[in-house]
MITOR-826362 format. One record per residue: x, y, z of N, C-alpha, C, CB in turn; residue in one letter; residue number from 1; chain. Coordinates in nm, 2 decimals. Glycine has a CB too. Layout:
N
- X:Y:Z:X:Y:Z:X:Y:Z:X:Y:Z:a:NUM:A
...
% end
This chain:
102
- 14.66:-4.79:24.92:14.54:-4.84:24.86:14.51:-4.77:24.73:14.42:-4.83:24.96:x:1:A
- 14.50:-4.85:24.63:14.44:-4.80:24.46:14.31:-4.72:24.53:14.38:-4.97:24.31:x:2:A
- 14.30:-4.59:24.44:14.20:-4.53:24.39:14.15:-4.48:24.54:14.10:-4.62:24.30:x:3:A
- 14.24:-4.43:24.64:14.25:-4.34:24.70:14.28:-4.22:24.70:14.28:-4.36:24.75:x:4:A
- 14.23:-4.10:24.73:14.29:-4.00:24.71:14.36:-3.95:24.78:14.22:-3.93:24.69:x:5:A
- 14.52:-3.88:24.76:14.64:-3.81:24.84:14.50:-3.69:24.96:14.79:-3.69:24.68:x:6:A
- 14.59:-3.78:25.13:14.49:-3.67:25.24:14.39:-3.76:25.27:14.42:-3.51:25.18:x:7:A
- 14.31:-3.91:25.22:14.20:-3.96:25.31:14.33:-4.08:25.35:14.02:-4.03:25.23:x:8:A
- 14.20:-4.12:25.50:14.26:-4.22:25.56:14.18:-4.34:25.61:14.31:-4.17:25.66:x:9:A
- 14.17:-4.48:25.51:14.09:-4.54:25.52:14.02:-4.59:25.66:14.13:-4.62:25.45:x:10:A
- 13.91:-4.55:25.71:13.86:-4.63:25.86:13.78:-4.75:25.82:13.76:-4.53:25.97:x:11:A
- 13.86:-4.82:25.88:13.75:-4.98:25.87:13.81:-5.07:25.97:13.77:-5.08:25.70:x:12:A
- 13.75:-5.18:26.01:13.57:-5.19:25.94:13.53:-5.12:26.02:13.46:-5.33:25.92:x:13:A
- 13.41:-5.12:25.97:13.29:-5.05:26.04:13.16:-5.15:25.98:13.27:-4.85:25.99:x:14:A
- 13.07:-5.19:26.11:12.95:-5.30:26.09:12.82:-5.28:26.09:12.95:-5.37:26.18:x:15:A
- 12.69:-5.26:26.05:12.58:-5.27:26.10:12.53:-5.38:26.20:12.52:-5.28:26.00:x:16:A
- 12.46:-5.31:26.28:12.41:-5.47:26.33:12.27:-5.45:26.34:12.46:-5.53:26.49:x:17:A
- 12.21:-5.56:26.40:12.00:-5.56:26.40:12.03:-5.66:26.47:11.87:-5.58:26.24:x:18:A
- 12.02:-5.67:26.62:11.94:-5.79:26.72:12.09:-5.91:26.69:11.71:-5.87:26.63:x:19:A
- 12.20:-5.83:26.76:12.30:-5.92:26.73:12.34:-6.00:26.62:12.29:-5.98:26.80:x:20:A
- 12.29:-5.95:26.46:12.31:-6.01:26.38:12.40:-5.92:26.28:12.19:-6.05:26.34:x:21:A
- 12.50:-5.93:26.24:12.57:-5.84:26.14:12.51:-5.87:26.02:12.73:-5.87:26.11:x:22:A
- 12.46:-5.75:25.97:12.41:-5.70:25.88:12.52:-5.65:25.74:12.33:-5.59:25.95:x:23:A
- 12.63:-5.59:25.77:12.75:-5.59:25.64:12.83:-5.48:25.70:12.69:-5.54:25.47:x:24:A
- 12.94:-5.52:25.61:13.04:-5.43:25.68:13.09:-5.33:25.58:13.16:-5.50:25.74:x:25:A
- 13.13:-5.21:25.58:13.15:-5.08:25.49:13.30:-5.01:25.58:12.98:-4.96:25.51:x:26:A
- 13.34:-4.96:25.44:13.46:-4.90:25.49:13.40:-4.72:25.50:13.59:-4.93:25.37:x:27:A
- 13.51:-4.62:25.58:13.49:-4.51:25.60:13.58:-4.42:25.55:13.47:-4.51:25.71:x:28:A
- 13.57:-4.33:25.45:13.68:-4.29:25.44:13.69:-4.17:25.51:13.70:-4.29:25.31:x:29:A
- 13.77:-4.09:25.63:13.81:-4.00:25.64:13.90:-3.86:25.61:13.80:-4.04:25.67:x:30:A
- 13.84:-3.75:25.59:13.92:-3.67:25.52:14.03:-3.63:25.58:13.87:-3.58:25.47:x:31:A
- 14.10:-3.59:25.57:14.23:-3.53:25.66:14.26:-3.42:25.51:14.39:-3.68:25.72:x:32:A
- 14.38:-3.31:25.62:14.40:-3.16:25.55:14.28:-3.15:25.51:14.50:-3.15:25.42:x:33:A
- 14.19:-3.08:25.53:14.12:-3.02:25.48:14.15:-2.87:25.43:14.05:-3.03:25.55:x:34:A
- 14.14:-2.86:25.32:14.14:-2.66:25.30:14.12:-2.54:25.32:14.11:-2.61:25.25:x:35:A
- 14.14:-2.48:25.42:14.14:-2.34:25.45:14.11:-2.22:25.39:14.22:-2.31:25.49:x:36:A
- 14.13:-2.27:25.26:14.08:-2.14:25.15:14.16:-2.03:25.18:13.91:-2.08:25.16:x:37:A
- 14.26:-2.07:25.22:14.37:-1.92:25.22:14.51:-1.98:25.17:14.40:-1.84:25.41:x:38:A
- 14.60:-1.88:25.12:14.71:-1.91:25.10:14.87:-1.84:25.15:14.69:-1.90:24.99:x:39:A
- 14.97:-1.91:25.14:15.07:-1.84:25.24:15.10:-1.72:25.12:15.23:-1.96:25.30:x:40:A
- 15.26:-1.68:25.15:15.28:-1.57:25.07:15.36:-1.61:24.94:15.35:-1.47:25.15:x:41:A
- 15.37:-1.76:24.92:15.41:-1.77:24.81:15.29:-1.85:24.74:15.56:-1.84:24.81:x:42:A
- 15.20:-1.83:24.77:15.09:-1.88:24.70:15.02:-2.02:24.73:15.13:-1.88:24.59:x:43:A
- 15.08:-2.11:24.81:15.08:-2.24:24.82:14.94:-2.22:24.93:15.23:-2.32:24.87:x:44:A
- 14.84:-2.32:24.86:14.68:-2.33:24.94:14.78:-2.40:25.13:14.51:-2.54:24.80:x:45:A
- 14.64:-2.34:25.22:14.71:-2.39:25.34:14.63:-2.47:25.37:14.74:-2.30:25.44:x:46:A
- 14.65:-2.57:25.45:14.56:-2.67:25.50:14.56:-2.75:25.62:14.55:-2.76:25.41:x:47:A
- 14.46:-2.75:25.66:14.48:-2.84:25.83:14.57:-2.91:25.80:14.35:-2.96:25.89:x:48:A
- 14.65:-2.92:25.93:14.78:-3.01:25.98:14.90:-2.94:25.93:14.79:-3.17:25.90:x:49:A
- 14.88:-2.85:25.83:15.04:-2.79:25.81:15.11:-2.69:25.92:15.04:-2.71:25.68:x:50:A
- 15.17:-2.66:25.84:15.28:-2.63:25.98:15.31:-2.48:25.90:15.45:-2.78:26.02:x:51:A
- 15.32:-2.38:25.95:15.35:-2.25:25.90:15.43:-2.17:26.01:15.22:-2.18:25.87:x:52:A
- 15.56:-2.12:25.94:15.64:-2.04:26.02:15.58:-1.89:25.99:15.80:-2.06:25.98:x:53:A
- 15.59:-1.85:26.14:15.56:-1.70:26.18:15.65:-1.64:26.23:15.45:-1.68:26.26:x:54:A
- 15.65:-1.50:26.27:15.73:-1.42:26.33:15.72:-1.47:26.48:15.70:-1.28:26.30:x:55:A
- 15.66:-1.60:26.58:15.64:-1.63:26.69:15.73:-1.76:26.70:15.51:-1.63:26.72:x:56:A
- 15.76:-1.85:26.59:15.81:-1.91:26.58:15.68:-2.09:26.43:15.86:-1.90:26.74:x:57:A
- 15.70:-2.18:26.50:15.64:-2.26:26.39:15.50:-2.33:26.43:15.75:-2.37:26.35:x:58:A
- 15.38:-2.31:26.36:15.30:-2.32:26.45:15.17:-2.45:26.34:15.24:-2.14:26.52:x:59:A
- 15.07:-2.56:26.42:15.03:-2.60:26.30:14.86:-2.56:26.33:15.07:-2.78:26.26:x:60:A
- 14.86:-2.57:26.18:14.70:-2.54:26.18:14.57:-2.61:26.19:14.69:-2.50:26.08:x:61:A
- 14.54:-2.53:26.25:14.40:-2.65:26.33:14.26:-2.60:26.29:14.40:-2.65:26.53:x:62:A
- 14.13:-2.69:26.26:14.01:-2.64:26.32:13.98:-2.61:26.45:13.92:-2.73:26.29:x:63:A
- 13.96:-2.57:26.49:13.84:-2.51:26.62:13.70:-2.56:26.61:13.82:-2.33:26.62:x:64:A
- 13.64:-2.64:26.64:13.52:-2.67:26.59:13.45:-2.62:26.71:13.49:-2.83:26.54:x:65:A
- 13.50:-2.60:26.82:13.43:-2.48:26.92:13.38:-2.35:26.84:13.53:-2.43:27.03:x:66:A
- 13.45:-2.32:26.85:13.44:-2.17:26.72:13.38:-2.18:26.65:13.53:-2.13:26.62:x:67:A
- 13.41:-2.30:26.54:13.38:-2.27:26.48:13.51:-2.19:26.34:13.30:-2.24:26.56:x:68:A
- 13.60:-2.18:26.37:13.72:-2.11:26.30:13.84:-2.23:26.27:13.78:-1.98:26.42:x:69:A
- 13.89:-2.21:26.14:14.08:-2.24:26.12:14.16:-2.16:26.26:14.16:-2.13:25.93:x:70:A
- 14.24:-2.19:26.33:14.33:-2.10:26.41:14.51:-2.17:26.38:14.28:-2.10:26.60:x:71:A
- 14.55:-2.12:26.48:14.68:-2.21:26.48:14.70:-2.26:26.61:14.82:-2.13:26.46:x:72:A
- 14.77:-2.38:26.65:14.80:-2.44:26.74:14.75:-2.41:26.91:14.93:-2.43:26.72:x:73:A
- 14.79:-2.24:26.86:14.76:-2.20:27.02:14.67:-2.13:27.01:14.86:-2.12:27.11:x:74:A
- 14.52:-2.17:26.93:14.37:-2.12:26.90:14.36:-1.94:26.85:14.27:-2.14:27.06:x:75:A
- 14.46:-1.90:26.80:14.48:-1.76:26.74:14.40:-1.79:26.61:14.66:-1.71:26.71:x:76:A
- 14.30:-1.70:26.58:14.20:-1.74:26.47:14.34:-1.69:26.39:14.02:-1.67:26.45:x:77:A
- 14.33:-1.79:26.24:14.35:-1.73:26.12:14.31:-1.61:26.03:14.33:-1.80:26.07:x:78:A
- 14.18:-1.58:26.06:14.18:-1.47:26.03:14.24:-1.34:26.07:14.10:-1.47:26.03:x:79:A
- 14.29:-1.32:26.17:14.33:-1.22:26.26:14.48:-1.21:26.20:14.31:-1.26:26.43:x:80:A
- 14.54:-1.32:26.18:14.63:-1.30:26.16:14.68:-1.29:26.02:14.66:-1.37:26.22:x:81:A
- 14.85:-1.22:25.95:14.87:-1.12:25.80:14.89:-1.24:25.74:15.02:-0.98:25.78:x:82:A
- 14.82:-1.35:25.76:14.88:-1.52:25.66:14.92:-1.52:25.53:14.75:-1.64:25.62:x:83:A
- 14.92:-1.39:25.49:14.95:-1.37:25.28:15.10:-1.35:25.37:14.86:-1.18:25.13:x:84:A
- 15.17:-1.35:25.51:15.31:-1.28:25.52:15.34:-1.41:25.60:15.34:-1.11:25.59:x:85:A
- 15.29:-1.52:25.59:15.36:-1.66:25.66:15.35:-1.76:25.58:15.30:-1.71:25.79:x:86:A
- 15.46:-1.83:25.60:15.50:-1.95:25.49:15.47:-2.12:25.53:15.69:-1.95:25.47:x:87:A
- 15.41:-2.18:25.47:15.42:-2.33:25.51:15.51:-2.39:25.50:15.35:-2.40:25.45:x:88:A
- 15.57:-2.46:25.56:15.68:-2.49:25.60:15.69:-2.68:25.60:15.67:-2.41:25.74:x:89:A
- 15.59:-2.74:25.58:15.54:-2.84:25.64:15.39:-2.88:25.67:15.60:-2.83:25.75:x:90:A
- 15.40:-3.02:25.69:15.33:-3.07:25.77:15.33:-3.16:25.89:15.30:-3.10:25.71:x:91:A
- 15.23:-3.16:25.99:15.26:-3.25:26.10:15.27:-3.32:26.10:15.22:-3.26:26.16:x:92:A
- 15.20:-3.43:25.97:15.20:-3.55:25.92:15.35:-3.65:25.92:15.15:-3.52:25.79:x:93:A
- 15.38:-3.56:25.86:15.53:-3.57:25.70:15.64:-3.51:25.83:15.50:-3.40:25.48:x:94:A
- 15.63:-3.43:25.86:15.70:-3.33:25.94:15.76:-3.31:26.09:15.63:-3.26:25.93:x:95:A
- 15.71:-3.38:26.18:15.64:-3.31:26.32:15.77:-3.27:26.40:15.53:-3.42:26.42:x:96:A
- 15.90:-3.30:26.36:16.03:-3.27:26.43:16.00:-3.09:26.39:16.21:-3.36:26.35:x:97:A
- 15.89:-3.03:26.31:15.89:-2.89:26.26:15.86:-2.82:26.39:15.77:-2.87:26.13:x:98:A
- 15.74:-2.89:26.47:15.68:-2.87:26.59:15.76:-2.86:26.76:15.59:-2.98:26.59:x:99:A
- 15.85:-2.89:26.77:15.94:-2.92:26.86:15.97:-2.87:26.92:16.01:-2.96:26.85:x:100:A
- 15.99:-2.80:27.03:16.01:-2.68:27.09:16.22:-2.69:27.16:15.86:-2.68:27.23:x:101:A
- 16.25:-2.62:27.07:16.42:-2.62:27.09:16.45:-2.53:27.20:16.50:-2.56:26.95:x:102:A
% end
């Protein structure tokens, strides 16, 4: 779709109603990757859904909206962990054979 931005994902439709009467319909745009405000160790911004290799093996990055926190896959906050010494690798999107357990 023109004049989308690379990361939303159009949701539609979506309707008003009032007393069984449609009132109009609007599209939604959802954001996806969102930014984490951190970066791996070659510098590249990290962002929800990617996928980052660690010394545990390949893991992707998630919100926690329990928390409240970024973590990885298996809810290990991001902060805790040395992320200037892990690489992105991917995304889940684009990627997900990254995820796979061999």
């Amino acid at each position: 779709m023109e004049g989308l931005e690379k990361g939303t994902i159009p949701y539609t439709p979506a309707y008003t109603w009032e007393n069984e009467h449609q009132l109009g319909q609007f599209s939604v745009l959802v954001a996806r990757n969102e930014y984490t405000g951190l970066k791996d160790m070659n510098g590249k911004e990290i962002y929800e859904g990617d996928i980052v290799k660690t010394t545990t093996g390949n893991h992707q990055i998630i919100w926690d909206g329990k928390d409240g926190m970024w973590g990885f896959d298996d809810r290990y906050p991001l902060f805790f962990a040395d992320i200037n010494q892990r690489e992105v690798i991917g995304n889940s999107y684009e990627n997900p054979e990254l995820l796979e357990v061999k």
